[in-house]
C-alpha positions as CSV (number, residue, x, y, z in Angstrom):
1,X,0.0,0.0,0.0
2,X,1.1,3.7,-0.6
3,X,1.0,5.5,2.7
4,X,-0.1,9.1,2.0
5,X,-0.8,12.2,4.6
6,X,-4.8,13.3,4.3
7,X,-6.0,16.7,6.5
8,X,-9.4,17.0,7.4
9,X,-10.6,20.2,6.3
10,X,-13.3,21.5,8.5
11,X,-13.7,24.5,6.1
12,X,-13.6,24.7,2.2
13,X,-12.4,28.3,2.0
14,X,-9.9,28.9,4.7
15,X,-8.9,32.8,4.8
16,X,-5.3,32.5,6.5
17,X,-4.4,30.3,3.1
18,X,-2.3,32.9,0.7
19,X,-2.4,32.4,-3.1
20,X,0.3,30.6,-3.7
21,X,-0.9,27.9,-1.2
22,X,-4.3,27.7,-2.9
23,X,-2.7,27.5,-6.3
24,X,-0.4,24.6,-4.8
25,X,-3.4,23.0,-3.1
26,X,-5.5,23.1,-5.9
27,X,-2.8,21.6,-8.5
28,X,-2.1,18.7,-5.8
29,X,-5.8,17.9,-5.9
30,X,-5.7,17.9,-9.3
31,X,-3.1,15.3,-9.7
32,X,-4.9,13.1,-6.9
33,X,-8.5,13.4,-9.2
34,X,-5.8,12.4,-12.2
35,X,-4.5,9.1,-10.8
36,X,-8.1,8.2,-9.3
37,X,-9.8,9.0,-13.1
38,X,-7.1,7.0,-14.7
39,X,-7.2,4.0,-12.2
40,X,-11.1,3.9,-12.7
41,X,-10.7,3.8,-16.5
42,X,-8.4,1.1,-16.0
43,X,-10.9,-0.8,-14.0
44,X,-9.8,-0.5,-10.7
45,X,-12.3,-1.3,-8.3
46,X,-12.4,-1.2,-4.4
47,X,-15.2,-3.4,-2.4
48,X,-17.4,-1.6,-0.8
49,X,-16.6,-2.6,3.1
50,X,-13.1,-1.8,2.2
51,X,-14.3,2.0,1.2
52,X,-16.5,2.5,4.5
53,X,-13.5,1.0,6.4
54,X,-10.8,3.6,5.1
55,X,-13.5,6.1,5.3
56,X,-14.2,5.4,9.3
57,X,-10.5,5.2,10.3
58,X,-10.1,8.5,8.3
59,X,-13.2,10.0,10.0
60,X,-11.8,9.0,13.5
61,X,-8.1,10.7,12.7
62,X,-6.4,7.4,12.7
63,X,-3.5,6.9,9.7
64,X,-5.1,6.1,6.5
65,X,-3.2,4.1,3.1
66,X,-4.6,4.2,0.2
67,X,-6.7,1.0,-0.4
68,X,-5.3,-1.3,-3.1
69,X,-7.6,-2.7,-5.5
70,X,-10.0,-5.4,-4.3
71,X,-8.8,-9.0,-5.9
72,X,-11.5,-9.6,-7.5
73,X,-11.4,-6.4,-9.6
74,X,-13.6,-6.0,-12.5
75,X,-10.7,-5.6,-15.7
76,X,-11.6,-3.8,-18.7
């Protein structure tokens, strides 16, 4: 698994953030939408349980990975 750093935003527009931070921000979160588009044209699918799992340890603060593909992934 790739282990990757997630902050819970509590707000969408925070005021203290300058312009070149949102303009950093925004092109990281651009590249994250990138790899998940391409690895759902590709086929990659995650189970359910394995979603709401990730999504409850991420709700809770606890250290999250991102989830590898379920093994019985649906292949294009």
């Amino acid at each position: 698994m790739t282990r990757v750093e997630f902050r819970q935003e509590h707000r969408l527009d925070s005021s203290d953030e300058t312009a070149q931070q949102r303009k950093a921000r925004l092109a990281a979160e651009a590249s994250m939408l990138a790899v998940a588009k391409a690895d759902i044209a590709d086929g990659r699918y995650i189970a359910d349980g394995d979603v709401d799992a990730w999504l409850d340890a991420w709700v809770n603060g606890e250290p999250v990975e991102i989830p590898e593909a379920s093994a019985h992934s649906r292949k294009r």
